[in-house]
C-alpha positions in Angstrom: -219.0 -107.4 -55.8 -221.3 -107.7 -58.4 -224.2 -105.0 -57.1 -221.3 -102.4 -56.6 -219.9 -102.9 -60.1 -223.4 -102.3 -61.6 -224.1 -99.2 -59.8 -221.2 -97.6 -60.8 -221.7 -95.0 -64.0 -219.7 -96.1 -66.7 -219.7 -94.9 -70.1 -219.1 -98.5 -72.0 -222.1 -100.3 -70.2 -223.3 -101.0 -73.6 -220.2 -103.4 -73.8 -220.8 -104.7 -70.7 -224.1 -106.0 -71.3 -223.4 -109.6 -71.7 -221.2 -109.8 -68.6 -224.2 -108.5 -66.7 -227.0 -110.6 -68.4 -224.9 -113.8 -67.1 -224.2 -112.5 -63.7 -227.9 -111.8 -63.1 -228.9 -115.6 -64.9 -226.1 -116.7 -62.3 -227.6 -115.6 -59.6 -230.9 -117.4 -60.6 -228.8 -120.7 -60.7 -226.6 -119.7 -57.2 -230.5 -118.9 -55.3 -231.8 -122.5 -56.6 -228.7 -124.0 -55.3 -228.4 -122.2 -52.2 -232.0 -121.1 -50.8 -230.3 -119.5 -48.0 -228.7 -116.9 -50.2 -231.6 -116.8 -52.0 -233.5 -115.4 -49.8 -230.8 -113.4 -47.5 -229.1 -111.6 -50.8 -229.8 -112.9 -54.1 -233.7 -111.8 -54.1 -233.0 -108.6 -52.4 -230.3 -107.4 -55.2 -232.5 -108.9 -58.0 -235.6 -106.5 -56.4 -233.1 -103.9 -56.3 -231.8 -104.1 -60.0 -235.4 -104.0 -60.6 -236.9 -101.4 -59.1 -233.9 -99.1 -58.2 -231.6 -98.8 -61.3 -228.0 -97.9 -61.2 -227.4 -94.0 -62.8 -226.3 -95.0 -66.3 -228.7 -97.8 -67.1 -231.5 -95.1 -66.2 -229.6 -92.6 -68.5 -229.6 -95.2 -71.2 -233.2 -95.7 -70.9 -234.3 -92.2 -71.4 -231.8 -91.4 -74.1 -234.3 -90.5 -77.0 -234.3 -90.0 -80.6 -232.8 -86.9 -81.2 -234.4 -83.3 -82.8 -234.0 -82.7 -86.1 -230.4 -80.4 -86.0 -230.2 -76.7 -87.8 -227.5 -76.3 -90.4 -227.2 -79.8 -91.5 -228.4 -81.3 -95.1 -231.4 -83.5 -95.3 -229.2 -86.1 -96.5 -226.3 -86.1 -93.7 -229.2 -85.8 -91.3 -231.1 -88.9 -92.4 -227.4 -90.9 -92.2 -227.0 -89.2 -88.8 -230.9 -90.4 -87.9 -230.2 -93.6 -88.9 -227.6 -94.4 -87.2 -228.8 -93.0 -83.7 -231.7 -95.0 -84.4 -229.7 -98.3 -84.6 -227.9 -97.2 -81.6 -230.9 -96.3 -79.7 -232.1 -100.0 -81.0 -229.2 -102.0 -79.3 -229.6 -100.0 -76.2 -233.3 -101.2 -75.9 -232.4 -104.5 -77.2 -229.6 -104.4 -74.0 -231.8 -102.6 -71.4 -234.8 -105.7 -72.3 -232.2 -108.4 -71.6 -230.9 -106.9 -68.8 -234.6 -106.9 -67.3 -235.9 -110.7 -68.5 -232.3 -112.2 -67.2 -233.6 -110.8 -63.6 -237.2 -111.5 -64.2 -236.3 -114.6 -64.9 -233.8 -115.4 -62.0 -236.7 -114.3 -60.3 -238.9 -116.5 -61.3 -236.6 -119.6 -61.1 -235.9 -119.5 -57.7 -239.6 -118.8 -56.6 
């Protein structure tokens, strides 16, 4: 099932994103189409995503920019920066679509 895949800590979740992003807009469509569900399952889990994240997508979240690191030259460490910056980017970028496909599942079905 869907809610035990996402609760399970995986290290390529960043992959994973788009899987996840239509899974939660389906769920908008399948609580529209069956109200039952909706409000049995489908609003429950979507609450859930919401307000009790799985392990990793928390861990994602609170990854910040690193510390400047001892030892290494201004330049390498500006290339290193950079790029954990970019990283950091796609992370939010993922984490913010993760939370307006559910918000707006959400608000569809209501």
């Amino acid at each position: 099932m869907i809610s035990e895949k996402m609760w399970q800590p995986h290290r390529h979740v960043l992959a994973h994103m788009p899987v996840n992003v239509v899974a939660l807009e389906v769920l908008g469509c399948l609580a529209e189409k069956f109200p039952s569900w909706a409000n049995t399952l489908i609003v429950r889990f979507l609450c859930r995503f919401l307000l009790d994240p799985c392990p990793m997508l928390v861990k994602l979240a609170s990854e910040g920019v690193p510390e400047l690191k001892r030892g290494v030259l201004p330049q390498t460490q500006q290339h290193v920066d950079r790029r954990e910056e970019e990283q950091a980017s796609k992370k939010r970028v993922g984490l913010n679509s993760l939370r307006t496909a559910t918000i707006d599942s959400l608000v569809r079905w209501a």
